[in-house]
C-alpha angles and dihedrals in degrees: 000000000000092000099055087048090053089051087047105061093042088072094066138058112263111257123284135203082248096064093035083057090051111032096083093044093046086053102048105043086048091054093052087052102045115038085069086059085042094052090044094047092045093046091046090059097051093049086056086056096053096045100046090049090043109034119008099048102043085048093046086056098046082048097054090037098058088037090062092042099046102027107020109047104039083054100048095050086046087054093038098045101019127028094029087054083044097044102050085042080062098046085053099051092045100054081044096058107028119014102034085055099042080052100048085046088051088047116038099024107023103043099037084049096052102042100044097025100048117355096057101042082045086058096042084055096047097046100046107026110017104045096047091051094044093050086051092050083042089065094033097058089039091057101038098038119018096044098052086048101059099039086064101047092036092050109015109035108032101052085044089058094036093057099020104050128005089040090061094040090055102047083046091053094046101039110033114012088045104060092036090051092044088052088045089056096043087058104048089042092058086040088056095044084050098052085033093061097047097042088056094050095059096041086057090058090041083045098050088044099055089041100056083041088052077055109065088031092059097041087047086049097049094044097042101040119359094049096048085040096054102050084049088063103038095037098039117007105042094045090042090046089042089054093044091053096039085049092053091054097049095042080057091058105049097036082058085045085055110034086049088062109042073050091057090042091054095045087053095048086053094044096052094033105049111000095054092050101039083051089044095053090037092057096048112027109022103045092035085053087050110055089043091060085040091054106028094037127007092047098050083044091055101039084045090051091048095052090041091059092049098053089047094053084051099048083049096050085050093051093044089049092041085048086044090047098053093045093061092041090057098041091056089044083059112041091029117240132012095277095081095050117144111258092236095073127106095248121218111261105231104235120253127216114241106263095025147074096213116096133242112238095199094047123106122255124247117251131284094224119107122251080243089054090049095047088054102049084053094057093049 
């Protein structure tokens, strides 16, 4: 650690009475103006938190609650039970209607029209009739047209441009067009090196006089404005703008010192002021009072309404077995006997003896009731 600070420190300027006279002010004054931004800043993120653990969770998860149970769901049985089975219904029809016929047409009319209707008599063509003539124009062209041509190129054109043409091109180039060329060059080059050597000559003087005028300029330049600019920077504005920046961090620091703790003043004034007494009042009068309405009232009420429903199931099975009863009664009033009973009648089980499948004619019947009815009488 003492080596960095000692690296650290290298890189600045040592102190001057300049930056020990305005290191405090500069403190203080950057501290008055920053611990209100601190305070805000720190209130405005916990206010974020809050929010976010109050407000913005529980509602993202409503949110995606109600979206997968009004949107998501209901889609993905419609795509499930619905649009897949039609879909692949339509998929079905289509390859029915359009694709299965255009096949069969390809198969079994196209292909069988094309090979035996027009490729095999094309290649019966090529092979016997086409081939043979062509081979016969083949030779005849080649002895007609090809031979005489190049006869005549082979024996009559190439000698003519060969010693007609390229021999005397090439005597001319050697012997006349190189040396001239070669004496052309020697000239212009000694011409060059002569207006080389006087132009350089001049550009050196031209050269030796800028350069004593650059510098003086530049030496006019460093002492009048680099030099006093410079100690301006290193003397004034680096240590003023060090000590602003230093001051800042520091101001950060204590305005987060401070406002911490205003924040943990206020959350025990809340605390003391409105969540000791709310779970005061919560421990012995709400839930007191609560169990008291859970035990005293809402317990007799519900037992009441339970027993309320059952008689009334049972009141209603009464009344469906006495209407039943007096249906059958009726109807036997009317046709005479139990022989001309309507199909739809439950008809009576003949009883069975234990151990056998016969029945028993002076046994009783079952009853007439329904296994639901049964079942409801029992519940009420």
């Amino acid at each position: 650690m003492d080596a960095s600070k000692h690296q650290t420190l290298e890189r600045y300027e040592p102190d001057t009475a300049l930056t020990r006279l305005i290191r405090i002010p500069v403190r203080i004054v950057v501290l008055v103006l920053v611990l209100p931004v601190r305070m805000v800043w720190d209130l405005l993120a916990a206010g974020w938190h809050a929010a976010d653990r109050s407000l913005l969770r529980p509602l993202g998860r409503g949110l995606a609650w109600l979206a997968d149970t009004l949107i998501l769901t209901p889609l993905s049985w419609l795509f499930t039970h619905v649009l897949t089975p039609l879909a692949l219904a339509v998929t079905w029809l289509a390859t029915a209607l359009f694709i299965w016929p255009w096949i069969g047409l390809w198969r079994y009319v196209v292909v069988p029209v094309a090979k035996y209707g027009v490729a095999v008599p094309l290649v019966w063509l090529y092979g016997t009739v086409l081939t043979p003539l062509g081979h016969g124009a083949a030779w005849l062209f080649t002895t007609l047209v090809v031979g005489p041509v190049v006869g005549l190129w082979r024996y009559a054109l190439v000698p003519a441009a060969r010693y007609g043409v390229v021999v005397p091109l090439v005597w001319l180039y050697g012997a006349v067009l190189t040396p001239l060329g070669r004496g052309t060059a020697w000239a212009l080059d000694r011409v060059w090196q002569g207006t080389a050597w006087v132009l350089g000559g001049v550009w050196k003087g031209i050269a030796a006089t800028g350069r004593g005028l650059g510098i003086v300029v530049t030496w006019l330049v460093m002492t009048l404005l680099v030099a006093p600019a410079s100690w301006l920077y290193r003397r004034v504005l680096a240590p003023v703008g060090r000590e602003i920046a230093d001051a800042a961090e520091v101001a950060w620091r204590i305005a987060g010192y401070l406002s911490r703790a205003v924040g943990r003043g206020i959350a025990w004034l809340f605390r003391h002021l409105i969540g000791v007494p709310v779970a005061w009042a919560y421990r012995t009068v709400c839930t007191p009072l609560g169990h008291f309405v859970r035990d005293a009232l809402w317990a007799p009420a519900r037992r009441a309404a339970l027993e309320a429903g059952r008689v009334a199931r049972g009141a209603l099975a009464t009344a469906r077995e006495t209407v039943r009863q007096a249906r059958r009664d009726a109807w036997r009033a009317l046709v005479g006997g139990t022989a001309g009973a309507r199909s739809g009648e439950p008809q009576g089980v003949p009883a069975r003896t234990l151990g056998s499948t016969t029945t028993v004619p002076s046994a009783a019947q079952a009853p007439e009731t329904s296994l639901l009815d049964e079942k409801l009488v029992k519940q009420g």
